[in-house]
GUKETI-465698 format. One record per atom (N, C-alpha, C, O): atom name; x, y negated, z negated. Coordinates in steps of 0.1 Angstrom, whole numbers. Atoms other than C-alpha are relative to their C-alpha. Example, Ala and Ser with C-alpha at 12.3 -4.5 7.8 and 13.67 -1.06 7.14 Angstrom:
BEGIN
ATOM,atom,x,y,z
ATOM,N,9,12,0
ATOM,CA,123,45,-78
ATOM,C,9,-12,0
ATOM,O,19,-12,-7
ATOM,N,-9,11,0
ATOM,CA,137,11,-71
ATOM,C,-8,-11,-8
ATOM,O,-3,-22,-9
//
This chain:
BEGIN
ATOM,atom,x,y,z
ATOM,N,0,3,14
ATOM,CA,-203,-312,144
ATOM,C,-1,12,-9
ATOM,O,6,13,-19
ATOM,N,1,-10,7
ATOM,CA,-212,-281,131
ATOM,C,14,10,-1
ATOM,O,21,15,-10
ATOM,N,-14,-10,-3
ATOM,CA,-184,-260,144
ATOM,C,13,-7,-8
ATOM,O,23,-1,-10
ATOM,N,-13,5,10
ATOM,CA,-159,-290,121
ATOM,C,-6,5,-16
ATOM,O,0,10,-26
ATOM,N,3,-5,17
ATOM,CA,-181,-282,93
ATOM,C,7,12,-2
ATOM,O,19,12,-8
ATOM,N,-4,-13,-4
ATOM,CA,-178,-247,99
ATOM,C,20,2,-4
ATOM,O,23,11,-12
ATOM,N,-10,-1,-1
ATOM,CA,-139,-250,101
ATOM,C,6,-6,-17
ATOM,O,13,0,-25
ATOM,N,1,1,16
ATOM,CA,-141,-273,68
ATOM,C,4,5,-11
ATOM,O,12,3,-19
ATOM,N,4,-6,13
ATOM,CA,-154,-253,47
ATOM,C,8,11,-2
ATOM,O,12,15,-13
ATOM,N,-11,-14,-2
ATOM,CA,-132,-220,62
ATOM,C,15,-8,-4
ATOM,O,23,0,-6
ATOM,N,-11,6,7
ATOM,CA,-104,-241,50
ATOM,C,2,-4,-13
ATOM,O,13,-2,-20
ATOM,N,3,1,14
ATOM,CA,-116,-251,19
ATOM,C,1,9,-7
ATOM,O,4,7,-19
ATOM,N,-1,-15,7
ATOM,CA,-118,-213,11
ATOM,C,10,1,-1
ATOM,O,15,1,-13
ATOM,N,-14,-10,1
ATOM,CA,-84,-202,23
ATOM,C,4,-6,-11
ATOM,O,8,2,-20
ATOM,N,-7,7,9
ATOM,CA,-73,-230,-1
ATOM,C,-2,2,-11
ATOM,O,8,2,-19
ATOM,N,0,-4,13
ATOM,CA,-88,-223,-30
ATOM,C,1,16,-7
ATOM,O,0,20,-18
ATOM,N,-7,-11,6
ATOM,CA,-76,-190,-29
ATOM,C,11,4,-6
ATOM,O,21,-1,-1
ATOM,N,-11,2,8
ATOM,CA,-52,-181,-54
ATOM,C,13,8,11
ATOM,O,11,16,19
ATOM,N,-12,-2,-6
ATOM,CA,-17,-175,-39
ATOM,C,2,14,-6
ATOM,O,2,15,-18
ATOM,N,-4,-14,-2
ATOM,CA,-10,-136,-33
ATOM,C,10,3,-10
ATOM,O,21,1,-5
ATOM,N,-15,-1,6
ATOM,CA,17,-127,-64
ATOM,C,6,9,8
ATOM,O,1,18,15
ATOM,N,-9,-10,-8
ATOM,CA,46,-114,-49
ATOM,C,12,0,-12
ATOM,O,10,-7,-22
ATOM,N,-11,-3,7
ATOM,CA,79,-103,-67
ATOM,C,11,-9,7
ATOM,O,21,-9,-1
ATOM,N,-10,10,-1
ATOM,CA,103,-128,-49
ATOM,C,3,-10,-10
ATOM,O,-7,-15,-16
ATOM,N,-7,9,12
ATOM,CA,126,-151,-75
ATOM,C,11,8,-6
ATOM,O,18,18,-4
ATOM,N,-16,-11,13
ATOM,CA,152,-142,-102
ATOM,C,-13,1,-11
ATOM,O,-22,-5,-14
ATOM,N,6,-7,9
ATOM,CA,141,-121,-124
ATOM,C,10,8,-11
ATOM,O,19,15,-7
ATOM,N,-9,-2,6
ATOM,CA,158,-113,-155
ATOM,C,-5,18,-9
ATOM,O,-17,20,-10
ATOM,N,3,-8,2
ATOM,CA,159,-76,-171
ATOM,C,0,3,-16
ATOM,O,8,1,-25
ATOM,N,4,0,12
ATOM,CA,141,-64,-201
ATOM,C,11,2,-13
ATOM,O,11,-3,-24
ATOM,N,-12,-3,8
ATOM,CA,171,-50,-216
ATOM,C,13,-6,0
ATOM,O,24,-1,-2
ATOM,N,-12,6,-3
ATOM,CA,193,-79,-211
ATOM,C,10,-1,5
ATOM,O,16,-11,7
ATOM,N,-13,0,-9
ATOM,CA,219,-66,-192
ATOM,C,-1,-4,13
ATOM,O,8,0,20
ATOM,N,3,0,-18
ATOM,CA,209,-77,-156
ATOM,C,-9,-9,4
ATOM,O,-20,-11,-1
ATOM,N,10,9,-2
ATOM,CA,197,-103,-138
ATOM,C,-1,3,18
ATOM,O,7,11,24
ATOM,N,0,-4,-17
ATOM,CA,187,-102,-99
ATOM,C,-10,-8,5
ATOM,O,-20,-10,-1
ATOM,N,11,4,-10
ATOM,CA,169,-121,-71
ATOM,C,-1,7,10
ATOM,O,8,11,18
ATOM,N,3,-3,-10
ATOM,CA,151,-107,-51
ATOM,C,-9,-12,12
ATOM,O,-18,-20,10
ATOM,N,2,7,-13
ATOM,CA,147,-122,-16
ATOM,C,-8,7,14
ATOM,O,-10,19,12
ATOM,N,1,-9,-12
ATOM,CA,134,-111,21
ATOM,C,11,4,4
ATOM,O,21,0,-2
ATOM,N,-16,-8,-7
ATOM,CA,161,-92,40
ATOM,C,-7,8,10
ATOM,O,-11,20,7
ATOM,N,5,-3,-10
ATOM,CA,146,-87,75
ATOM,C,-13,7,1
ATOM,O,-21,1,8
ATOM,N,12,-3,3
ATOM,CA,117,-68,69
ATOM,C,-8,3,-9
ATOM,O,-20,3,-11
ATOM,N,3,-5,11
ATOM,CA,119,-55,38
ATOM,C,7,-11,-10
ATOM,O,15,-20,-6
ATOM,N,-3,8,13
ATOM,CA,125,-71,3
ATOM,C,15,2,-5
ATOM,O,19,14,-5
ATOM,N,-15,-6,5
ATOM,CA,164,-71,-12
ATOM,C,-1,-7,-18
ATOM,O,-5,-17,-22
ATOM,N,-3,1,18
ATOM,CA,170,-71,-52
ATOM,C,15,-3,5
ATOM,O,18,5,13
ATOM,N,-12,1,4
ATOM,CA,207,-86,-56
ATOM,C,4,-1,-13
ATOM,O,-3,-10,-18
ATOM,N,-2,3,11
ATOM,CA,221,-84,-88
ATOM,C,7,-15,-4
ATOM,O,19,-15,-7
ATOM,N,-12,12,7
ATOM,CA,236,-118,-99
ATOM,C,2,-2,-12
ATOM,O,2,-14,-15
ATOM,N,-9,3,11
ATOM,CA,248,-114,-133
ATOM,C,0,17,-7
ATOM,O,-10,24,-5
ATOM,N,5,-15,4
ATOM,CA,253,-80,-151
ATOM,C,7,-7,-15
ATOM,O,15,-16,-15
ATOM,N,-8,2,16
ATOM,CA,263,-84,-191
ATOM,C,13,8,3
ATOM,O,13,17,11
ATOM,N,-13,-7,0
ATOM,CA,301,-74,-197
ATOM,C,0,10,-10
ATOM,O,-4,9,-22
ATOM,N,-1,-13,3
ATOM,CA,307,-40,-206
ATOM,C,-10,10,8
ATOM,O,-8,22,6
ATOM,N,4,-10,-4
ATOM,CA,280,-24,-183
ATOM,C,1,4,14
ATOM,O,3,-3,23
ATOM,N,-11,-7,-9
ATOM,CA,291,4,-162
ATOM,C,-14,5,7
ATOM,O,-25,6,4
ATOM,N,3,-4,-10
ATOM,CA,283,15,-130
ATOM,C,-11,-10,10
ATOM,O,-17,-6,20
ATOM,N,3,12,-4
ATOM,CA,267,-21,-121
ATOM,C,9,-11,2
ATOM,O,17,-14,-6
ATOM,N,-6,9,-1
ATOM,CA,280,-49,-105
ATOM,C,-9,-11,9
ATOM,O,-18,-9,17
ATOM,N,6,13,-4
ATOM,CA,271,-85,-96
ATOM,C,2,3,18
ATOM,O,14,7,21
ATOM,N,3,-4,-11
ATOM,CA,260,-79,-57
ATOM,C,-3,14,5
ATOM,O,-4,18,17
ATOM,N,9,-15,-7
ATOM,CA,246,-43,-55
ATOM,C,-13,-8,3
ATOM,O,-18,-19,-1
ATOM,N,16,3,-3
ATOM,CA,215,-44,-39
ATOM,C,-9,13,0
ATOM,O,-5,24,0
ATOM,N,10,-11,-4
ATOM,CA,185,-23,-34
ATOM,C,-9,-7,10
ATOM,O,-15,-17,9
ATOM,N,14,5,-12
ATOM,CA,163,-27,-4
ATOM,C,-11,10,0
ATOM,O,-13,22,2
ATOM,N,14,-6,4
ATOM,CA,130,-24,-10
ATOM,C,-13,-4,16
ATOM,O,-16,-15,22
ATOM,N,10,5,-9
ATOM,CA,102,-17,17
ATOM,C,-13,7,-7
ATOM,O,-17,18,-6
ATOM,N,14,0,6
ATOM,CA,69,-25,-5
ATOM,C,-14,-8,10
ATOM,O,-17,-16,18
ATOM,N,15,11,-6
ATOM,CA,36,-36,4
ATOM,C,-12,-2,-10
ATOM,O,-14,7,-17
ATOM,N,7,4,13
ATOM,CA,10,-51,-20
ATOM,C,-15,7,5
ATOM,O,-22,6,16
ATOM,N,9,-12,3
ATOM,CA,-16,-26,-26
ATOM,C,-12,-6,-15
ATOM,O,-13,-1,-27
ATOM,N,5,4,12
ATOM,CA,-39,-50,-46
ATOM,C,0,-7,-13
ATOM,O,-9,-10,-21
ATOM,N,-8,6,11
ATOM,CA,-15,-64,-69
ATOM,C,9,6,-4
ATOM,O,18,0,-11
ATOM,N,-11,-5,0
ATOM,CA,6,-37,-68
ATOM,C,7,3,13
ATOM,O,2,6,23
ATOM,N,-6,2,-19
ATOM,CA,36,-37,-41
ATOM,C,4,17,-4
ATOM,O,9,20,-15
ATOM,N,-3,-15,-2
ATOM,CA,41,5,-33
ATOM,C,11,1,10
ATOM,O,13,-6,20
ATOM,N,-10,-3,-16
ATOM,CA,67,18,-12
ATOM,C,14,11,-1
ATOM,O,13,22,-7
ATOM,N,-8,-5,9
ATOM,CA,100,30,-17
ATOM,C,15,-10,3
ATOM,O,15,-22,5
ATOM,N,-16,7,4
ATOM,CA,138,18,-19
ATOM,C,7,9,2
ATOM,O,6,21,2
ATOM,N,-14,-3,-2
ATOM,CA,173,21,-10
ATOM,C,10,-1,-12
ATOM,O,11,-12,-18
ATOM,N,-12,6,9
ATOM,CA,199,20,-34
ATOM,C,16,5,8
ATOM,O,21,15,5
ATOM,N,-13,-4,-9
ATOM,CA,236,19,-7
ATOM,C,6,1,-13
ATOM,O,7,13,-15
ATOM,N,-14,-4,8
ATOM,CA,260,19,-36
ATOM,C,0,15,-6
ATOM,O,10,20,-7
ATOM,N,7,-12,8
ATOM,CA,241,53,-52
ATOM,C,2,9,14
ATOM,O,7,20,12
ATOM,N,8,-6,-6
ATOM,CA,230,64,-17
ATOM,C,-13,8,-6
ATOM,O,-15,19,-3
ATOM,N,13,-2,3
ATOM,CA,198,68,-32
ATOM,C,-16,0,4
ATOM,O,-17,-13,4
ATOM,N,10,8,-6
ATOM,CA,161,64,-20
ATOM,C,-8,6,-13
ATOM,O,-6,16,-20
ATOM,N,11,6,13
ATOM,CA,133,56,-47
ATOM,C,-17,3,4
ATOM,O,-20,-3,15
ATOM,N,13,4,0
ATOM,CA,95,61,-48
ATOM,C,2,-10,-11
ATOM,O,8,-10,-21
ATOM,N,0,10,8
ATOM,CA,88,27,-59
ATOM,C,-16,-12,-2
ATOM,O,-23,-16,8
ATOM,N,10,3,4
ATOM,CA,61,8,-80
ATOM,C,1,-10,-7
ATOM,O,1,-8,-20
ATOM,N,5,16,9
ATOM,CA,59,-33,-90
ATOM,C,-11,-3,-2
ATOM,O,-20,-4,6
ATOM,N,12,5,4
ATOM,CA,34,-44,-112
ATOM,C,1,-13,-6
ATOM,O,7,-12,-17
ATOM,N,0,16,1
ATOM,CA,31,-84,-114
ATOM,C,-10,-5,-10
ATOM,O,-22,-2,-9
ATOM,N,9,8,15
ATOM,CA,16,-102,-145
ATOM,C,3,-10,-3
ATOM,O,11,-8,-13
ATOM,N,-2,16,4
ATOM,CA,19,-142,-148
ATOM,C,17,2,3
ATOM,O,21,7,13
ATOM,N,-16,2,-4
ATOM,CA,59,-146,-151
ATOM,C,3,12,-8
ATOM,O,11,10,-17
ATOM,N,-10,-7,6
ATOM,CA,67,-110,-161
ATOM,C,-6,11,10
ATOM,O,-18,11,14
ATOM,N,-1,-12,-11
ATOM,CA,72,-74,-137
ATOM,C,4,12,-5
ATOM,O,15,13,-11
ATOM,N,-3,-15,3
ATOM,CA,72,-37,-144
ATOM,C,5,8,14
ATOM,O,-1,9,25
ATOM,N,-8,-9,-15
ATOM,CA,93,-15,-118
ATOM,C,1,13,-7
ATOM,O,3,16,-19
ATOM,N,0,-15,7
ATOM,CA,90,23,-119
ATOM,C,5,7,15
ATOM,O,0,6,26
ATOM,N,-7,-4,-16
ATOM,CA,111,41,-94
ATOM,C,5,14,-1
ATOM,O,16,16,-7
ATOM,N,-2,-15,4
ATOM,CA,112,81,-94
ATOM,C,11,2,16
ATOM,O,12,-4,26
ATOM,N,-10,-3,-9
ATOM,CA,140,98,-77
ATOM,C,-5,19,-2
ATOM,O,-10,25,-11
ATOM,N,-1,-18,3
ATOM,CA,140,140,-71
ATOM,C,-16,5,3
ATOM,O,-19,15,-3
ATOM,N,9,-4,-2
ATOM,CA,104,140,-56
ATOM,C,-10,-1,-14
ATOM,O,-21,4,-15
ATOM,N,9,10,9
ATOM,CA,91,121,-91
ATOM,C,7,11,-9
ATOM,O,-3,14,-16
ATOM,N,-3,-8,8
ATOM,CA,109,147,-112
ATOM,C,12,-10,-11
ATOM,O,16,-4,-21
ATOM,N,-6,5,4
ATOM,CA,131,119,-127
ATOM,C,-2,-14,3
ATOM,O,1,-19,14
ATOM,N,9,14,-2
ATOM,CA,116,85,-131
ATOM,C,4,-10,-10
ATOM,O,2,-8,-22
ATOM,N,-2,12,8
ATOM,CA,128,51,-145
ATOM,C,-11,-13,0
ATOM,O,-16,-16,10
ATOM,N,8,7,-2
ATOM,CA,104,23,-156
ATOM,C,9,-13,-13
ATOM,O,13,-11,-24
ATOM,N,-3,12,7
ATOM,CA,115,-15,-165
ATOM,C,-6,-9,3
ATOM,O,-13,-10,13
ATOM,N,8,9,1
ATOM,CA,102,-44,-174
ATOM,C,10,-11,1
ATOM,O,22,-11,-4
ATOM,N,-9,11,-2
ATOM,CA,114,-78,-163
ATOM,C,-7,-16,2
ATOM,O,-18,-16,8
ATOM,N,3,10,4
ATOM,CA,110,-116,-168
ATOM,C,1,-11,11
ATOM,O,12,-10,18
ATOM,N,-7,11,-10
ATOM,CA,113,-144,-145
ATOM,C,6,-11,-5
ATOM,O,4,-14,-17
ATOM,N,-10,9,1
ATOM,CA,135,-168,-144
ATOM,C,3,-14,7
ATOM,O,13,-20,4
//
């Protein structure tokens, strides 16, 4: 009897624990031009673009970036791929109710982009 209690109540916890934010979904981009889901992609995370606004250059609907983050508290750390760029990223998502800040330095942090993005 004790040992169901016991199990119970360790159940009752996991449960009422709030669900881990993660950055999986579509997410749409602060600047309007860009929308993207990010999904799993084998071990790491993949951003696809699915819609870009017409007229902007050097994006297209299916680049991707593969991202290998890990949640550091609430923030996921790590870095990224960008294949169409050949690029790799120090990279930094920060999660807040339905909206995401990405900050991703390139050149050993000497050149660093930071956006903000919506869900969708």
């Amino acid at each position: 009897m004790r040992h169901t209690l016991m199990t119970v109540v360790a159940l009752g916890v996991l449960w009422a624990m709030p669900a881990m934010a993660s950055p999986e979904g579509d997410w749409a981009r602060g600047d309007g031009k860009a929308r993207v889901k990010i999904a799993p992609c084998g071990a790491d995370l993949c951003a696809v673009n699915t819609w870009i606004k017409a007229g902007v250059k050097d994006e297209k609907v299916g680049d991707k970036l593969v991202m290998s983050v890990k949640n550091e508290g609430g923030t996921w750390k790590g870095r990224a791929f960008d294949p169409q760029r050949n690029l790799h990223y120090r990279l930094t998502i920060t999660l807040g109710g339905e909206a995401m800040t990405t900050s991703g330095c390139v050149l050993g942090g000497l050149v660093c982009k930071k956006m903000t993005w919506t869900r969708i």
